[in-house]
N, C-alpha and C positions, 0 to 999 in steps of 0.2 A: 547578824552584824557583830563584830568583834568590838567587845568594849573594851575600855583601859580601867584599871581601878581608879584613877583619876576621873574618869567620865562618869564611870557605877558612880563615886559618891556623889559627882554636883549634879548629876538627875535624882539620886535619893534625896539629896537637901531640895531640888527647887521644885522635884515632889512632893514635900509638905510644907514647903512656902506656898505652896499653891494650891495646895486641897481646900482650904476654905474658899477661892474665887475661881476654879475650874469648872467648866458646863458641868451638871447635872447629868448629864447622858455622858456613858464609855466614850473614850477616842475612838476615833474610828481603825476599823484593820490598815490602815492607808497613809495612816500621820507616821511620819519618817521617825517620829521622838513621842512614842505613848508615855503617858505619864506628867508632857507639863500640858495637861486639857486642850484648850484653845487658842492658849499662849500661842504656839507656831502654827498651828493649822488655821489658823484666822490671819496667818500674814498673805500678802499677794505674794504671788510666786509666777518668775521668775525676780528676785531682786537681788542687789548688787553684792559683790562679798564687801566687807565692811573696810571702812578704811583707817587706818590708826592702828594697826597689830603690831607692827615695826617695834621693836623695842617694850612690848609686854611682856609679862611671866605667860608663861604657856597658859598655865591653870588661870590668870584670869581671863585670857582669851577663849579659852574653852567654856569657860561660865559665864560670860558675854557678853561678847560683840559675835561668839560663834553658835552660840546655844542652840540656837533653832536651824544652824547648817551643818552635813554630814561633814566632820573632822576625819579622814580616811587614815594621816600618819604625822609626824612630825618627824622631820629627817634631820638627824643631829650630823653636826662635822665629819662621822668614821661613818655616817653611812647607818647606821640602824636605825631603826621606830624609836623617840623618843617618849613615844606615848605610853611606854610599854615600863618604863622606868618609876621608880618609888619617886615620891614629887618630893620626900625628906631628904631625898640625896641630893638633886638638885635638880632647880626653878628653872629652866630651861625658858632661855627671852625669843619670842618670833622675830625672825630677820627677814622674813616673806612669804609668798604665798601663792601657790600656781591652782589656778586660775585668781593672775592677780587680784590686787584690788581694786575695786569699779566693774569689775564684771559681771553682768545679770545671770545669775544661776539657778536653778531650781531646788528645792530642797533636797532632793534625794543626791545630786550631784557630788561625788566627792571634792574633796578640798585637801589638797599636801600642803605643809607649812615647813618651812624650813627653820631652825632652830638654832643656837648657840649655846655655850656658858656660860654665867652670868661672868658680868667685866674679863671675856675672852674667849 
């Protein structure tokens, strides 16, 4: 799975936000997101993608209301992965989300987000 340096650090933060209340026992080979314990793998699956990303900073939708769903890209305006970009340069707002929002997905399923620049 291809991470972003933006995904690497909010799974290393909510990594040791979570090591003191994580199961006891490894994640299993099978949880889409090893690392936040039972957090995600304890959720029922399929459920909805989230609704309210409209006008968020990418990063906090990515640390979430997405956290426990696969983020596959963020497609900026010219067309490239926004995902892929330094979050210092810029916050990049969700302007949507294929497979919209409301629809029951499974965890492993990706998720495109379409993106903007902040105020344009």
């Amino acid at each position: 799975m291809n991470h972003t340096r933006t995904a690497a650090l909010v799974l290393a933060a909510m990594g040791l936000l979570l090591t003191g209340c994580s199961s006891p026992t490894p994640a299993k080979p099978t949880d889409a997101k090893p690392g936040l314990g039972t957090l995600c793998s304890g959720m029922a699956w399929p459920r909805p993608v989230p609704d309210g990303l409209n006008g968020k900073p990418l990063t906090q939708a990515a640390a979430g209301p997405l956290l426990c769903f696969t983020v596959a890209k963020a497609v900026a305006p010219d067309g490239h992965d926004a995902m892929q970009d330094d979050t210092a340069t810029t916050n990049w707002i969700v302007t949507g989300s294929s497979p919209d929002a409301g629809t029951a997905i499974n965890q492993d399923q990706p998720i495109t987000l379409t993106v903007t620049k902040p105020n344009g």
